[in-house]
Every structure is written in structure tokens, then in C-alpha cells.
DRENMARDREN-631215 format. One record per residue: residue number from 1; x, y, z of N, C-alpha, C, O, CB in turn. Coordinates in steps of 0.02 Angstrom, whole numbers, padded with zeros to 5 digits. Glycine has a CB too. Example, Ala and Ser with C-alpha at 12.3 -4.5 7.8 and 13.67 -1.06 7.14 Angstrom:
2
  resi  n.east  n.north    n.up  ca.east  ca.north   ca.up  c.east  c.north    c.up  o.east  o.north    o.up  cb.east  cb.north   cb.up
     1   00660   -00284   00390    00615    -00225   00390   00660   -00165   00390   00712   -00166   00423    00565    -00224   00452
     2   00642   -00112   00354    00684    -00053   00357   00645    00002   00394   00670    00057   00402    00704    -00030   00286
//
This chain:
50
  resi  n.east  n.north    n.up  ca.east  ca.north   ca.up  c.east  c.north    c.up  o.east  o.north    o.up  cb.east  cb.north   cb.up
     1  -00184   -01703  -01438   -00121    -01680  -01411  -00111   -01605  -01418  -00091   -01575  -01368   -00065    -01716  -01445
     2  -00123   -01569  -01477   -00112    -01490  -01463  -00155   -01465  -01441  -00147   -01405  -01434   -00099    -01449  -01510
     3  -00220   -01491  -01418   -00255    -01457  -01354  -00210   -01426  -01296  -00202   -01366  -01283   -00299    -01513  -01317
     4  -00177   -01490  -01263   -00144    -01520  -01203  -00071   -01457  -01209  -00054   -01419  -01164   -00124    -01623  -01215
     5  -00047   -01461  -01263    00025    -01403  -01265  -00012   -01341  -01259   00002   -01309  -01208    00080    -01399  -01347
     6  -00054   -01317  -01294   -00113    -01253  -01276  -00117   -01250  -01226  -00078   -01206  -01208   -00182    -01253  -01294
     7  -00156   -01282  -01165   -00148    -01293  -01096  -00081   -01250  -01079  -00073   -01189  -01079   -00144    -01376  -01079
     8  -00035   -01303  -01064    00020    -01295  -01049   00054   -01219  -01075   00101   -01199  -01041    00048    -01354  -01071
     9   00042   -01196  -01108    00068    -01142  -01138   00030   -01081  -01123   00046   -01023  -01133    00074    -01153  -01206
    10  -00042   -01112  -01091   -00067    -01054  -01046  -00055   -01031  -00967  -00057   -00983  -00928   -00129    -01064  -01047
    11  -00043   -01086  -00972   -00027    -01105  -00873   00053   -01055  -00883   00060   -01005  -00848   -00006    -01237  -00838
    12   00092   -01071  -00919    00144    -01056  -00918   00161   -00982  -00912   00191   -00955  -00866    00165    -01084  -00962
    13   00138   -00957  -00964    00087    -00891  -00979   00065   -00850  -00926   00077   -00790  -00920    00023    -00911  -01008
    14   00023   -00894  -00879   -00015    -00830  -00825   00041   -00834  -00785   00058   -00777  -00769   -00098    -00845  -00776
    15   00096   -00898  -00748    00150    -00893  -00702   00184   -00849  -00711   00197   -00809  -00666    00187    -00938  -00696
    16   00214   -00841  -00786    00259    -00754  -00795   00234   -00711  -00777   00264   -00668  -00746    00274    -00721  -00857
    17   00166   -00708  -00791    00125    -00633  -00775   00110   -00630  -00704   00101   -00576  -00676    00048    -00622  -00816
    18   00105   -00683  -00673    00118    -00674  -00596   00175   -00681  -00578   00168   -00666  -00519    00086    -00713  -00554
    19   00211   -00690  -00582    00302    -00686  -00567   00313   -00600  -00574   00328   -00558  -00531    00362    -00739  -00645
    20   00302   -00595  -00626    00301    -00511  -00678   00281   -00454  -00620   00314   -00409  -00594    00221    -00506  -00757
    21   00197   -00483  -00610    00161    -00426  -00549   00201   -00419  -00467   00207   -00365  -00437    00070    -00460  -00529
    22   00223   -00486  -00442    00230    -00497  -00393   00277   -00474  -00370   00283   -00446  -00315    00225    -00540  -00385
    23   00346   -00491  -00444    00392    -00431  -00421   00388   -00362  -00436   00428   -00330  -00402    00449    -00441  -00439
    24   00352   -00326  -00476    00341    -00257  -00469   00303   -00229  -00401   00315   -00171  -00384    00303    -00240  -00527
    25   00249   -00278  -00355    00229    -00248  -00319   00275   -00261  -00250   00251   -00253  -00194    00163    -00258  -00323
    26   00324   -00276  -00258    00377    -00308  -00219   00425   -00259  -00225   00454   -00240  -00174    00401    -00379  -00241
    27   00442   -00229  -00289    00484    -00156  -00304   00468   -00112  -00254   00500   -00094  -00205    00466    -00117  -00375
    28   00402   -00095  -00279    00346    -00040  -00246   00354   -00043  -00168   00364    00011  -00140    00260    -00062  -00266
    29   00351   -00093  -00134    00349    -00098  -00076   00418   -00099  -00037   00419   -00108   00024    00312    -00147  -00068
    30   00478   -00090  -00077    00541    -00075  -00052   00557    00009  -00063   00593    00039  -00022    00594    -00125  -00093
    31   00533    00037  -00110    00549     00087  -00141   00544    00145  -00078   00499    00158  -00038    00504     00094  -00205
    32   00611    00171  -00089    00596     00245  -00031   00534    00289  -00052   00515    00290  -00111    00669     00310  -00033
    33   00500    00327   00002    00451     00348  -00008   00470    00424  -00015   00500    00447   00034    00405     00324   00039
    34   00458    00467  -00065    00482     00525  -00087   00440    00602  -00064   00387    00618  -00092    00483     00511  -00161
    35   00466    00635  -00022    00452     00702   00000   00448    00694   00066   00479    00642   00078    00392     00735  -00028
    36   00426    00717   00117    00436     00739   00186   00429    00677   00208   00385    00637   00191    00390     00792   00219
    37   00497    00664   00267    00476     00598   00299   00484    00627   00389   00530    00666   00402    00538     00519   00270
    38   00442    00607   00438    00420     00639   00503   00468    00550   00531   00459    00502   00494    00302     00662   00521
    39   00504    00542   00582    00492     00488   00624   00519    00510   00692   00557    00556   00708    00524     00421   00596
    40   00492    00468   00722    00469     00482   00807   00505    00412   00849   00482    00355   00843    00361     00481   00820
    41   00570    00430   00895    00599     00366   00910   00630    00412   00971   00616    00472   00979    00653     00319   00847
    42   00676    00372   01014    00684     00365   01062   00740    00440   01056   00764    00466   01106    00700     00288   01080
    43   00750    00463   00995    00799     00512   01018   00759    00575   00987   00791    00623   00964    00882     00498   00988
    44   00683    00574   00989    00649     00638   01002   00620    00633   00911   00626    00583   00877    00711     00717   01036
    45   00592    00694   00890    00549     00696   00839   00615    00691   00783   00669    00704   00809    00494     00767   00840
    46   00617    00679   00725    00666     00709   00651   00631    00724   00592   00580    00691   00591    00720     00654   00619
    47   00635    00753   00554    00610     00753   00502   00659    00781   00435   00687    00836   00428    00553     00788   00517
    48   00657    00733   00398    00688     00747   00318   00662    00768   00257   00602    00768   00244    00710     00697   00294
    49   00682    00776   00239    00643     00796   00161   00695    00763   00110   00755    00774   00105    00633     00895   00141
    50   00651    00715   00072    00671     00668   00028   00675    00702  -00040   00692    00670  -00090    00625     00610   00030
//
């Protein structure tokens, strides 16, 4: 039987740490992107500086 909770307490284990990564690279991928931004749309060139 404390094999089996070992198990379980590993499985459990790597899900946080993928929960953990998935939302940091999920941060990352919302996050404004910082210093010169160029965009190109229907009302001609703009550009900002972040």
C-alpha cells in the first residue's frame, strides 16, 4: 500500500508543475510586448513606443 500513495503523490506532483508551467507560459503569451511597436491597418502605418 505505500508504494501505491507514493504513486499517487507523484502523479499529483508533476500536475502542479504542469498547471504551474502552463500558466506562466500563458502569462508570457498575454503580456504586452515592451519597446517599439510598428502596426499596419487600414488607417495607414502607427507606431508607439512602449
Amino acid at each position: 500500500m505505500p508504494g501505491n500513495r507514493n504513486i499517487l503523490y507523484l502523479i499529483i506532483g508533476m500536475l502542479v508543475v504542469a498547471v504551474g508551467v502552463l500558466g506562466y507560459n500563458l502569462y508570457q503569451a498575454k503580456k504586452q510586448p515592451e519597446g517599439l511597436q510598428i502596426n499596419v491597418g487600414p488607417g495607414g502605418v502607427t507606431i508607439q513606443n512602449k
